[in-house]
FILO-488336 format. One record per residue (C-alpha): residue number from 1; chain; z, y, x. Coordinates in Angstrom, 3 decimals. Layout:
! FILO-488336
(atom NUM,'A',(Z,Y,X))
...
This chain:
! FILO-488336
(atom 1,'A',(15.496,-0.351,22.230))
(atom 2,'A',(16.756,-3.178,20.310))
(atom 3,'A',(20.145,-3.345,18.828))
(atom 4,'A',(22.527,-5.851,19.792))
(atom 5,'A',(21.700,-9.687,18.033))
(atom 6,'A',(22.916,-9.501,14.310))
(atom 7,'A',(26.573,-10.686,13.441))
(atom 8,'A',(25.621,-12.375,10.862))
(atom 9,'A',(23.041,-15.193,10.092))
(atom 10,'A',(19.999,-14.373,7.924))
(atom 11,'A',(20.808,-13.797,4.599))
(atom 12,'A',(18.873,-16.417,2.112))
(atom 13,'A',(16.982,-16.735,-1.365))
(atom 14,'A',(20.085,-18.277,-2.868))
(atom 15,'A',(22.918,-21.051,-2.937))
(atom 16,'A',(21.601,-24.008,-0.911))
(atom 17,'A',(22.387,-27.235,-2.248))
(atom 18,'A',(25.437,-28.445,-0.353))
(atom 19,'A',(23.397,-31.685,0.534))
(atom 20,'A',(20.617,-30.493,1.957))
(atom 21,'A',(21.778,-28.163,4.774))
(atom 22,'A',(18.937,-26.456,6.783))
(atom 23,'A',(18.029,-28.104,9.857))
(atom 24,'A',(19.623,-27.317,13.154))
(atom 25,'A',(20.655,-23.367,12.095))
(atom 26,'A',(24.252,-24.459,13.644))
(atom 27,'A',(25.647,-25.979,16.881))
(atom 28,'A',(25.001,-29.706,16.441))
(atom 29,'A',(28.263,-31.057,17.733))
(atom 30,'A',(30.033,-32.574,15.043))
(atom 31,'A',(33.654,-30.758,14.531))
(atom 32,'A',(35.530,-34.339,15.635))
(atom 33,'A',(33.639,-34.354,18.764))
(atom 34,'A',(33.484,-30.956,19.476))
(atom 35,'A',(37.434,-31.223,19.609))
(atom 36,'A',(37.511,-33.540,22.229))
(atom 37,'A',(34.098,-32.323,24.368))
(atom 38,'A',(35.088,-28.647,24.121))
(atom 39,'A',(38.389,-29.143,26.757))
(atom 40,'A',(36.348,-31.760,28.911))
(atom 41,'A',(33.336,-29.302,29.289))
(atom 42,'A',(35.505,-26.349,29.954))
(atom 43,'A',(37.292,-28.445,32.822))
(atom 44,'A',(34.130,-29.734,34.236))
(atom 45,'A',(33.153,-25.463,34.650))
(atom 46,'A',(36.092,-25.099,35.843))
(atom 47,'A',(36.061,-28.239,38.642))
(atom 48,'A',(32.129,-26.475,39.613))
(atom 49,'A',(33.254,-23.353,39.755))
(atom 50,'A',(36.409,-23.473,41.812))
(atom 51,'A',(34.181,-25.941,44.301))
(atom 52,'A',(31.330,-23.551,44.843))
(atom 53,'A',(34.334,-20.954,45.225))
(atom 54,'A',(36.080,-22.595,47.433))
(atom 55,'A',(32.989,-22.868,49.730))
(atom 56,'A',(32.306,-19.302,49.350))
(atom 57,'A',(35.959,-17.964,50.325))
(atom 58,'A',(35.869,-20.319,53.104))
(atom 59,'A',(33.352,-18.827,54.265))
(atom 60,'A',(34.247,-15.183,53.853))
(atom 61,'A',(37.695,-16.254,55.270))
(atom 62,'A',(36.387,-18.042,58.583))
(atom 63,'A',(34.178,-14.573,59.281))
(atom 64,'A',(37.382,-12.814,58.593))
(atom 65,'A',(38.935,-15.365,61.269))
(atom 66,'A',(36.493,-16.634,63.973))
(atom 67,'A',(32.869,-16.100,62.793))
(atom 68,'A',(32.117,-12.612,64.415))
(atom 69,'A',(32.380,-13.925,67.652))
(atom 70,'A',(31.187,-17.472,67.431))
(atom 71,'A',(27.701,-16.493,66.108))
(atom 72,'A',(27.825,-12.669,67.337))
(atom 73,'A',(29.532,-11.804,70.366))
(atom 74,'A',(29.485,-8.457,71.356))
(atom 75,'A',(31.990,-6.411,73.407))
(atom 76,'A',(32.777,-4.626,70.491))
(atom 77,'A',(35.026,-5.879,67.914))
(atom 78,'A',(34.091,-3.982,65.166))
(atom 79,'A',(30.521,-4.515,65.654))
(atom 80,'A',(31.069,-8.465,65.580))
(atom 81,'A',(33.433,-8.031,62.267))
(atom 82,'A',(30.571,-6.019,60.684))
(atom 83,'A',(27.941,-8.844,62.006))
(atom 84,'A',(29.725,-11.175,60.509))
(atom 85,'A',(30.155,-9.302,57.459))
(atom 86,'A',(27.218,-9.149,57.298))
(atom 87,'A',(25.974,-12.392,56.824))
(atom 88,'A',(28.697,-12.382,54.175))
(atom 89,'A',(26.697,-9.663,52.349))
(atom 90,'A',(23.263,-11.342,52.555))
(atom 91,'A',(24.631,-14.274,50.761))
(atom 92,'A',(24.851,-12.064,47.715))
(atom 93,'A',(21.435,-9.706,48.076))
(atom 94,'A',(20.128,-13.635,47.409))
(atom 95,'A',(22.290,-13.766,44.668))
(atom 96,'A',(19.349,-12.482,41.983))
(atom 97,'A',(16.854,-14.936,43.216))
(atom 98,'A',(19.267,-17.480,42.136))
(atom 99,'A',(19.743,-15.932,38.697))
(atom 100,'A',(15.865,-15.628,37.981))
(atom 101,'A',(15.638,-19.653,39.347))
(atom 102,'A',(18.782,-21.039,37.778))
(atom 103,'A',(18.494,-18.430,34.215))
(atom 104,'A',(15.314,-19.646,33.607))
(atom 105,'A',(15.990,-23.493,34.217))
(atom 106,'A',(19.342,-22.894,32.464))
(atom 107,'A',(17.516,-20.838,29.452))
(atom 108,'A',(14.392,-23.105,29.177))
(atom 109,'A',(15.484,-26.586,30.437))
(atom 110,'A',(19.253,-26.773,30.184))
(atom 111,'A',(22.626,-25.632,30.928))
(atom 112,'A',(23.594,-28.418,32.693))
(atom 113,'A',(20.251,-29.517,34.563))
(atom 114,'A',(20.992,-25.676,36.253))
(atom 115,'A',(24.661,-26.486,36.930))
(atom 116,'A',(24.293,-29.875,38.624))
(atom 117,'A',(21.142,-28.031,40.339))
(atom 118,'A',(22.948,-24.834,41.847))
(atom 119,'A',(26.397,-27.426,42.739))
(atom 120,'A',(24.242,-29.247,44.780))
(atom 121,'A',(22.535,-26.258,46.215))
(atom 122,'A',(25.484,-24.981,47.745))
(atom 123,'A',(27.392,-28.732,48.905))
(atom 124,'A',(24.454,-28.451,51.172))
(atom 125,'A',(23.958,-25.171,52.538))
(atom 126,'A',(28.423,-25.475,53.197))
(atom 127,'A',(28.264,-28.904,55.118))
(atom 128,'A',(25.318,-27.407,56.916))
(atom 129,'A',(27.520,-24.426,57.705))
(atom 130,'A',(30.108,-26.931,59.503))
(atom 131,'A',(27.247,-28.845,61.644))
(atom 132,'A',(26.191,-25.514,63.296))
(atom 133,'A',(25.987,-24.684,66.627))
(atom 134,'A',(27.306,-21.608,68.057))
(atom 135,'A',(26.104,-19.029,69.830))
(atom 136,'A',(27.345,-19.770,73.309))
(atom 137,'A',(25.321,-23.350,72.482))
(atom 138,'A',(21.853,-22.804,70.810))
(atom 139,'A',(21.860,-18.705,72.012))
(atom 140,'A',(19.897,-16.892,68.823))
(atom 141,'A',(18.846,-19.957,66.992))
(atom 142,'A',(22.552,-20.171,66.005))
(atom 143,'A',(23.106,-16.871,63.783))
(atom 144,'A',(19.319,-17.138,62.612))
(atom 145,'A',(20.482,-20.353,61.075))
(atom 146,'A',(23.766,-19.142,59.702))
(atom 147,'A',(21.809,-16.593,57.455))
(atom 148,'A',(19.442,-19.044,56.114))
(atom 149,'A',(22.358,-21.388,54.596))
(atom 150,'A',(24.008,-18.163,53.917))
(atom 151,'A',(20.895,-17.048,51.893))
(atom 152,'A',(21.087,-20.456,49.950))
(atom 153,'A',(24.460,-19.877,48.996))
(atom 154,'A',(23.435,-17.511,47.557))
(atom 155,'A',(20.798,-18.431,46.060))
(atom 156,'A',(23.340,-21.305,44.191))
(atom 157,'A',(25.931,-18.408,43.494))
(atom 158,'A',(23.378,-16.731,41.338))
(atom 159,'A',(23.075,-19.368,39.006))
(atom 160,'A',(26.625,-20.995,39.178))
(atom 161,'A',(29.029,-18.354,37.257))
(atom 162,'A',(26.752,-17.768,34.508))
(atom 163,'A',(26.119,-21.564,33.089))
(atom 164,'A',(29.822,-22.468,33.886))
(atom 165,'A',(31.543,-19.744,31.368))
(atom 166,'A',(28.145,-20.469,29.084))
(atom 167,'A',(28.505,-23.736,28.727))
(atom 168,'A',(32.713,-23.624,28.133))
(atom 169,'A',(31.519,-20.658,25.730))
(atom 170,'A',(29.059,-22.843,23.720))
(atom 171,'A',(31.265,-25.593,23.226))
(atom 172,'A',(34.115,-23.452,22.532))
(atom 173,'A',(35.521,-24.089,18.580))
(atom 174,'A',(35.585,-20.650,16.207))
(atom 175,'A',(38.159,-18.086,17.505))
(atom 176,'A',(38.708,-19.128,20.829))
(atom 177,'A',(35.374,-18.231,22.673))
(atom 178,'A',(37.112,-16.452,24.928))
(atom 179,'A',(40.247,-18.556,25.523))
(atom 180,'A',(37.555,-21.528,26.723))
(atom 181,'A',(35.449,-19.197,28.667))
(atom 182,'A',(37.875,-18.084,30.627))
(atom 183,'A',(38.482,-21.712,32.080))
(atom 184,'A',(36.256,-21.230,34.494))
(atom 185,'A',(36.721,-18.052,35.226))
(atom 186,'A',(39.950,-19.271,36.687))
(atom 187,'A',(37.690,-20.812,39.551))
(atom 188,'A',(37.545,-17.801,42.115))
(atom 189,'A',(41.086,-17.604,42.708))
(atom 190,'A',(41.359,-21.504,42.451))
(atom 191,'A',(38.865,-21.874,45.055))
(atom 192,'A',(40.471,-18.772,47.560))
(atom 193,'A',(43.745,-21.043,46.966))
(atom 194,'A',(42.314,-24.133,47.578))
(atom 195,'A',(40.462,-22.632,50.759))
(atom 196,'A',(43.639,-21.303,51.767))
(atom 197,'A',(45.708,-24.743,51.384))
(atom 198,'A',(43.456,-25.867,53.994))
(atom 199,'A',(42.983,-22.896,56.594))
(atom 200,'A',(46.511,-22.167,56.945))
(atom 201,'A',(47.765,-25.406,57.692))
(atom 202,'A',(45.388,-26.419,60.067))
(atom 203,'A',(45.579,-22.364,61.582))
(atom 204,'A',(49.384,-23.794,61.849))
(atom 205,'A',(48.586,-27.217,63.625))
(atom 206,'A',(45.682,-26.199,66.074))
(atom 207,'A',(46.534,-22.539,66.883))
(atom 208,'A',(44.325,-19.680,66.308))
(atom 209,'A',(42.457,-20.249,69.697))
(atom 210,'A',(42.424,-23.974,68.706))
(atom 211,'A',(40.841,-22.541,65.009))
(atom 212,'A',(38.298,-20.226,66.756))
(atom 213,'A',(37.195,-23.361,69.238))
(atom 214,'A',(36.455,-26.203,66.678))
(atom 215,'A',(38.781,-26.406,63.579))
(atom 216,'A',(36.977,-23.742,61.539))
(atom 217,'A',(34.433,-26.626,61.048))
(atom 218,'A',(36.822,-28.542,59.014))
(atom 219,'A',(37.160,-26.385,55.808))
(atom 220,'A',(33.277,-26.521,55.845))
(atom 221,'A',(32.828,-30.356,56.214))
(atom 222,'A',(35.657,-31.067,53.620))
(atom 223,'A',(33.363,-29.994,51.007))
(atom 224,'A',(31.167,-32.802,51.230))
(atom 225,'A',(34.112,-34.423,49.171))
(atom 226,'A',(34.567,-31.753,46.848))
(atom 227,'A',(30.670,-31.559,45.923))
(atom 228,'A',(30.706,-35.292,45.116))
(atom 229,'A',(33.479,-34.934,42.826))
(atom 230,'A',(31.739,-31.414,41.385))
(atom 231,'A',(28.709,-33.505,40.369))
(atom 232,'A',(30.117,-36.312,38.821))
(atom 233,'A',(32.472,-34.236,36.682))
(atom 234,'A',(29.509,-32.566,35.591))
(atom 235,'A',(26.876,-35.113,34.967))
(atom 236,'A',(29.406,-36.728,32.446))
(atom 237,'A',(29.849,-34.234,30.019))
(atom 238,'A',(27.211,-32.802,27.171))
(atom 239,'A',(24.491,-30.274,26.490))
(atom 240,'A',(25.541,-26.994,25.555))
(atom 241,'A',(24.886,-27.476,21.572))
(atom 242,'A',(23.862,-23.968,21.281))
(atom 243,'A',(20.843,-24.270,23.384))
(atom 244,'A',(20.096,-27.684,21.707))
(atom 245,'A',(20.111,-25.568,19.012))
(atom 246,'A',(17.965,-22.755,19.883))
(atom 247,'A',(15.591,-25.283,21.312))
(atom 248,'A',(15.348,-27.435,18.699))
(atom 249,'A',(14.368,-24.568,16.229))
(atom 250,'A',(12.140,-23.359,19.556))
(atom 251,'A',(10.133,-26.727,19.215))
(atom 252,'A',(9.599,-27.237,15.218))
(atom 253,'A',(6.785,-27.628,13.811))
(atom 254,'A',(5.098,-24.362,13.022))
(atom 255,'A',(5.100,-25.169,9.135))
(atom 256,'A',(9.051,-25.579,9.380))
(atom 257,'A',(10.359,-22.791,11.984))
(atom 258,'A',(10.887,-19.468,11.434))
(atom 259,'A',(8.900,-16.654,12.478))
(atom 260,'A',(9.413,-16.412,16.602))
(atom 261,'A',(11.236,-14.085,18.541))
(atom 262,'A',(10.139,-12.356,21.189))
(atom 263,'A',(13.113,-14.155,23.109))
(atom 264,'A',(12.333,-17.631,22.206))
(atom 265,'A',(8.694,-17.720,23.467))
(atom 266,'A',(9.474,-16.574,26.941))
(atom 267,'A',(8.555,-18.569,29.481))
(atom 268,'A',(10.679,-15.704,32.183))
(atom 269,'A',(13.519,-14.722,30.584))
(atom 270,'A',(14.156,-12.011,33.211))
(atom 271,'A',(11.124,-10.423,31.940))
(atom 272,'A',(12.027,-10.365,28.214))
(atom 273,'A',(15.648,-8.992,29.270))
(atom 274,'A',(14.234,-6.229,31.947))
(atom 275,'A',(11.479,-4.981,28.898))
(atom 276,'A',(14.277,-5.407,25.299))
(atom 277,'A',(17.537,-5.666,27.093))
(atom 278,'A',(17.927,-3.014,30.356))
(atom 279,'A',(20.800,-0.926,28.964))
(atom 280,'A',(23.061,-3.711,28.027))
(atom 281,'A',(22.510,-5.066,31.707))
(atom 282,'A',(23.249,-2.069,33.351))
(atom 283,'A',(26.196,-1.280,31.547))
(atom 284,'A',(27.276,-4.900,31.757))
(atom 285,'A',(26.761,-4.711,35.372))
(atom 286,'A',(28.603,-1.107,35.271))
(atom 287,'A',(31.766,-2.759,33.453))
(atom 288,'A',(31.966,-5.887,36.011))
(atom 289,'A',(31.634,-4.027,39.116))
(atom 290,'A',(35.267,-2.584,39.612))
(atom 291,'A',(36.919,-5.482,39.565))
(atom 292,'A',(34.450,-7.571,42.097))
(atom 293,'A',(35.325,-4.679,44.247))
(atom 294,'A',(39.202,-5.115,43.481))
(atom 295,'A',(38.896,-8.962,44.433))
(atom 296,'A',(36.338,-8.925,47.040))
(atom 297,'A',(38.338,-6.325,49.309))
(atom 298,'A',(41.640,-7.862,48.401))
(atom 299,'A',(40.446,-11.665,48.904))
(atom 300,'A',(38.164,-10.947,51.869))
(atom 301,'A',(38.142,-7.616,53.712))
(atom 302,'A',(41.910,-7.147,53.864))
(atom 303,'A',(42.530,-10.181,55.262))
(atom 304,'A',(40.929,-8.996,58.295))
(atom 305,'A',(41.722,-5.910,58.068))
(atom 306,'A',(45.869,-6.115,57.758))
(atom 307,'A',(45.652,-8.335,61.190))
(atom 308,'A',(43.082,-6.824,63.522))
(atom 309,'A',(43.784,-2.691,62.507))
(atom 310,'A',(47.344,-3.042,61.117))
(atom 311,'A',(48.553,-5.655,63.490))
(atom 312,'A',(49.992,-7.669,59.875))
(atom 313,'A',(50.516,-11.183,60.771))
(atom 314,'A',(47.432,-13.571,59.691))
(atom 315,'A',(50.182,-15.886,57.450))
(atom 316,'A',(51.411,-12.662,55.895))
(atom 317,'A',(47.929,-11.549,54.504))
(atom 318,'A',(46.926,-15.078,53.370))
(atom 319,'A',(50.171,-15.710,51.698))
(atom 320,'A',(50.041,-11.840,49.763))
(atom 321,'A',(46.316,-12.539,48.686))
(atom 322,'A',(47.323,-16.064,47.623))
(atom 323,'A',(50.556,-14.829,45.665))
(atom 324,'A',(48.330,-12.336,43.804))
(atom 325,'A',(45.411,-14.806,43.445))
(atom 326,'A',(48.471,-17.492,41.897))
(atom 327,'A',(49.645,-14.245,39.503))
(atom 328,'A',(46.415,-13.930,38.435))
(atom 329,'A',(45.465,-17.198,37.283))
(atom 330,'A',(48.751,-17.906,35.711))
(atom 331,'A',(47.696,-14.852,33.497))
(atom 332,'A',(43.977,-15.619,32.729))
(atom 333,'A',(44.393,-18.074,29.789))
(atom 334,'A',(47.488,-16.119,27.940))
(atom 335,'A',(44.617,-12.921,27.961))
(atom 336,'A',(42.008,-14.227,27.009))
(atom 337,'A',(43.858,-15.375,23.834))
(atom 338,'A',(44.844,-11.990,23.236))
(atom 339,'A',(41.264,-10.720,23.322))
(atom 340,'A',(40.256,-13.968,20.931))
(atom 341,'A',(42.666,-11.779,18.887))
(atom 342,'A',(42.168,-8.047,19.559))
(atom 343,'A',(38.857,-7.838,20.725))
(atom 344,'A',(37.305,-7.739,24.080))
(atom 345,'A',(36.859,-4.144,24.944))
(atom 346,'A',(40.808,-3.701,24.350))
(atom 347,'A',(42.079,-5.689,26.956))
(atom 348,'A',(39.097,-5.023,29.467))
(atom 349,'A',(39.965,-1.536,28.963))
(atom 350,'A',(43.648,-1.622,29.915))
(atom 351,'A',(43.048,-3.915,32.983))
(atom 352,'A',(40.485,-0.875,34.128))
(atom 353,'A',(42.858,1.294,33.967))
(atom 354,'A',(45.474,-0.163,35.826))
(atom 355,'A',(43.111,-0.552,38.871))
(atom 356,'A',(41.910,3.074,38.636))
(atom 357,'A',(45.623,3.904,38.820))
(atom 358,'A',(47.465,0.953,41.337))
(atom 359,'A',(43.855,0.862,43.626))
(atom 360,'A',(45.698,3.585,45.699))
(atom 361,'A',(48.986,2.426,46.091))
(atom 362,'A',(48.360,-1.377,46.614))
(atom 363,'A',(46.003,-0.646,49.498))
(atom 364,'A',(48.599,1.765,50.906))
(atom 365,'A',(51.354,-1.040,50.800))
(atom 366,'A',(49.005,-2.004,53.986))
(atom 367,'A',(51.215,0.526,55.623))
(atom 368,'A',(54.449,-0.489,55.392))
(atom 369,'A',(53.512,-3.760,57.003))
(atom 370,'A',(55.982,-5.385,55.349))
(atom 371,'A',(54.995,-8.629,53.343))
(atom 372,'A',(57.162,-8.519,50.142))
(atom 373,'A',(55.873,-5.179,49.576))
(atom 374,'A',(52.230,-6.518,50.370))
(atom 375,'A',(52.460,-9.241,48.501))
(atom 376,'A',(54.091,-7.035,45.036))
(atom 377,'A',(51.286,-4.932,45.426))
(atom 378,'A',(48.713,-7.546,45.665))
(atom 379,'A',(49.863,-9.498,42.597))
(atom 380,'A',(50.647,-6.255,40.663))
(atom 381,'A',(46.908,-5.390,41.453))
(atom 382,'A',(45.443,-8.702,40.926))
(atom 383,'A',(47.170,-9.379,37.618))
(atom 384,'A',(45.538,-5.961,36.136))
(atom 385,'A',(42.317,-7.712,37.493))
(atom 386,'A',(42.839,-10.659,35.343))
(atom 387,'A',(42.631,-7.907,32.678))
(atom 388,'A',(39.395,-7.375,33.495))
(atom 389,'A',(37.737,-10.472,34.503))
(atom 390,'A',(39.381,-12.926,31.617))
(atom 391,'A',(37.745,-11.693,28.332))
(atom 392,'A',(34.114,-10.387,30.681))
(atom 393,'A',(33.215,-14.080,30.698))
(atom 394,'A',(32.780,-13.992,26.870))
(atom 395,'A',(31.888,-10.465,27.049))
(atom 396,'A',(28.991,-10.861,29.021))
(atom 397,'A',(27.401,-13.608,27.328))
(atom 398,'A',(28.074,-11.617,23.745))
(atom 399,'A',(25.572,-8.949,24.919))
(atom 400,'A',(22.610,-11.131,24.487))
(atom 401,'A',(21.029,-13.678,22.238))
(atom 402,'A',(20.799,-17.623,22.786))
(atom 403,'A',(17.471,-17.837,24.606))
(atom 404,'A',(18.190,-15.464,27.166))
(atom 405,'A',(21.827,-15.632,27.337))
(atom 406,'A',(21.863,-17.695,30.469))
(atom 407,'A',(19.708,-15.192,32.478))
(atom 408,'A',(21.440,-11.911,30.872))
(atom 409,'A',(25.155,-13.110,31.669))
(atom 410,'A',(24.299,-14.511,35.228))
(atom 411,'A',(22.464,-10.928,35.813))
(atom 412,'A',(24.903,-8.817,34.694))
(atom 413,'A',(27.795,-10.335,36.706))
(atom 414,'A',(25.738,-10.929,39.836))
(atom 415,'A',(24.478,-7.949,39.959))
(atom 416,'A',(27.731,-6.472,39.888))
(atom 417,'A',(29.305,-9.073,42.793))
(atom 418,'A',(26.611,-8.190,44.373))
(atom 419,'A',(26.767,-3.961,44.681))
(atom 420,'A',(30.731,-4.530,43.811))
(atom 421,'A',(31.760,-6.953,45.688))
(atom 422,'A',(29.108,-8.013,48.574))
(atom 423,'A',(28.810,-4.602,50.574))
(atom 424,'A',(32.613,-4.056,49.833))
(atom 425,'A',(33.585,-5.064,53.218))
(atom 426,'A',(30.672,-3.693,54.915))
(atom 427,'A',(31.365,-0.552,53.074))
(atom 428,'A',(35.376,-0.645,53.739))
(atom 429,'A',(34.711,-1.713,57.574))
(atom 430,'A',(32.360,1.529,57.592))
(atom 431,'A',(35.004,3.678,56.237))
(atom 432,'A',(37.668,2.702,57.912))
(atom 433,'A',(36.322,3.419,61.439))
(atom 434,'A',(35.998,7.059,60.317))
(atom 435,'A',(39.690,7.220,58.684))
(atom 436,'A',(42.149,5.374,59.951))
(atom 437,'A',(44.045,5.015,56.818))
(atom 438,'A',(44.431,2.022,54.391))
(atom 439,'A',(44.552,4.700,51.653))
(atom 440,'A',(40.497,5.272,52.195))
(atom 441,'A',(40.340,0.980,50.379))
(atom 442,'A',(42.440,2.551,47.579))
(atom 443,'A',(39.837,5.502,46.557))
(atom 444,'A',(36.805,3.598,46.886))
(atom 445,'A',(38.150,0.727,44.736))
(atom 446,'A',(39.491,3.253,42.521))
(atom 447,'A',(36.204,4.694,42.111))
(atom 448,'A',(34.447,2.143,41.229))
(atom 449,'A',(36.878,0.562,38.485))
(atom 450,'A',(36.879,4.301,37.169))
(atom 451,'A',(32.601,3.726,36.939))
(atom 452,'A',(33.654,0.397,35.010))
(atom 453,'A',(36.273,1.688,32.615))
(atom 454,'A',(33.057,4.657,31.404))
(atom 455,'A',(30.894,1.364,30.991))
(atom 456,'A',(33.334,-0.233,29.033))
(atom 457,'A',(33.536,2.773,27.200))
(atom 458,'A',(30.135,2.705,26.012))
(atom 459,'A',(29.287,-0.795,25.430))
(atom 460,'A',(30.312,-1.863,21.580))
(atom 461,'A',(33.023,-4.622,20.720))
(atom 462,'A',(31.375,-8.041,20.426))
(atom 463,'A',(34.478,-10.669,19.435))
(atom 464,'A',(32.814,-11.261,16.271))
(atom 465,'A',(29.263,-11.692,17.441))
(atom 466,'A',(27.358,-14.692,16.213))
(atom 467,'A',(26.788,-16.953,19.184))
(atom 468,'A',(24.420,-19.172,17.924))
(atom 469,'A',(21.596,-16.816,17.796))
């Protein structure tokens, strides 16, 4: 099994004249430009991903709300919740057909060309969301058609985290990898905020029956706006220099280029990771997985839960989960700093730990139905999730070289959004109808971040890694 790309570039016969530089062994970017294009491409992640969020959480937030019943009525409530559910779930089992068709355009074509790609991807299969008819209209044809623009969300999810913190990453100046990285990784809760800015106010204008009738359409069209701006921020700004790099050496002539790699000849990168790479991606999946649980059941499942088991108040849930999501984000940058300084696996670590030992207790503040003490819990809970999710998107992309570092990230995280995070609320709904307790939430989540902390555990530090190998 191959050992994790070498820190250091290959050693040579001797000095090198200082005029004659070899070829394209570096980022091209020039250090004045890379100044200026290394903030403008982390924004431009960031707009993507907190877009392609944004249509996501509205999403999981209208089958939290109204979807159950609009596309599966049943006498049954819980059997409509977990219908709708779902469909929430089979967005991400699609998930790894997007990371084999955006990795490999992103790994052999482009960075951006995958970005603008999987951006547009999803604009569609949102706005198609909002046109739908529902059940009581078009009988059957209705949920059929729900799945298949919920499969091509996720199809553009499977590509869309992965380029966005790899091409902040790759841009990113020496010592701050992390810190730019992390950008984007802001997008998830900017999205669920965003999603929520517009949900609760018109919940508060039209009524919930009002919501249920029409208005859950609106959330869905207004992304036709957001997608427009998404792709012009990102058509403006430049190539990843790494991969113009790794293509240029890719593309020499044979007389000039070093001897190949195995990676750089690949024309499926998933294949070259599965064969030299499958116990860095499991254990990168294993060290992402707690904390999609942590946000998934927080941001998602407990929003429906609180109101329909606990009898919370909808406004009370959306405003805890939006506190927390607000905590988080404020914290995301400030960490991600401290692991350009400490290392990675420090800081991932202590954010692991937290949500093995508050996963109990903030799920239990469910009890108390009270929303301060909701809303405490939430942020406490979410903040030791920023832990945990600001340094992974430099973490992730560490684990594997320059030709397959598209595919390998996107895997890694995917995979664990998708077992973490995607059958969280079909698992929590399932457990919940056999204990009536919030407290069930806490040891599940708890278990899971416990599974990520031994990952961690056995994974090496990679701060120092060369990145443009």
């Amino acid at each position: 099994m191959p050992d994790l790309p070498s820190k250091t570039a290959p050693a040579t016969a001797g000095p090198r004249p200082a005029a004659s530089p070899p070829p394209s062994t570096q980022p091209s970017t020039p250090p004045s430009t890379a100044k200026t294009e290394a903030p403008r491409v982390a924004v431009a992640s960031l707009v993507g991903t907190t877009i392609e969020y944004y249509d996501f959480a509205v999403y999981g937030t209208a089958s939290a709300l109204v979807l159950g019943p609009a596309f599966f009525p049943s006498g049954n409530a819980t059997v409509s919740s977990l219908a709708a559910f779902l469909t929430f779930a089979a967005a991400f089992l699609s998930r790894p057909l997007g990371v084999v068709l955006f990795g490999t355009i992103g790994d052999r074509l482009g960075r951006r060309k995958a970005l603008v790609a999987s951006l547009l991807l999803m604009g569609v299969a949102t706005v198609g969301v909002g046109l739908l008819p529902t059940y009581e209209t078009a009988g059957l044809l209705a949920p059929v058609l729900l799945v298949t623009l919920r499969l091509l969300q996720g199809v553009s999810m499977g590509g869309e985290w992965g380029g966005a913190v790899l091409l902040a990453a790759e841009h990113a100046p020496p010592g701050r990898r992390a810190l730019y990285a992390s950008i984007p990784q802001a997008g998830p809760s900017l999205g669920f905020l965003l999603s929520t800015a517009v949900i609760l106010p018109t919940l508060n204008i039209v009524g919930r029956d009002g919501f249920a009738d029409w208005a859950w359409r609106i959330p869905f069209l207004l992304s036709t706006v957001l997608v427009v701006i998404g792709l012009w921020v990102r058509t403006t700004v430049s190539e990843s220099p790494v991969f113009d790099a790794t293509a240029d050496r890719a593309t020499r002539p044979r007389s000039k280029a070093p001897e190949p790699t195995p990676e750089s000849g690949s024309r499926f990168p998933l294949g070259v990771l599965l064969k030299r790479y499958p116990r860095r991606l499991l254990l990168g999946t294993g060290a992402a997985i707690g904390g999609s649980a942590v946000y998934y059941l927080t941001i998602v499942y407990s929003i429906s839960y609180g109101p329909k088991e606990l009898g919370i108040p909808q406004n009370t849930m959306l405003t805890a989960a939006s506190v927390g999501a607000a905590a988080g984000i404020a914290i995301t940058l400030p960490v991600a700093r401290l692991s350009d300084r400490i290392g990675r696996r420090p800081v991932m670590l202590a954010g692991a730990v937290g949500c093995v030992v508050w996963a109990v207790p903030m799920y239990a503040s469910l009890s108390s139905r009270n929303g301060l003490v909701i809303t405490g819990a939430y942020t406490v809970g979410l903040m030791f999730l920023a832990l945990m999710f600001s340094p992974v998107a430099a973490f992730l992309p560490e684990l594997f070289p320059a030709r397959l570092r598209y595919t390998g990230a996107s895997a890694a995280f995917i995979l664990a959004n998708t077992l973490g995070g995607g059958f969280a609320p079909l698992v929590a709904t399932w457990l919940n109808s056999n204990w009536e307790s919030p407290l069930v939430l806490g040891f599940y989540t708890g278990t899971l971040c416990l599974l990520s902390l031994l990952c961690l555990l056995a994974l090496p530090e990679t701060r120092d890694q060369e990145f443009d190998i």
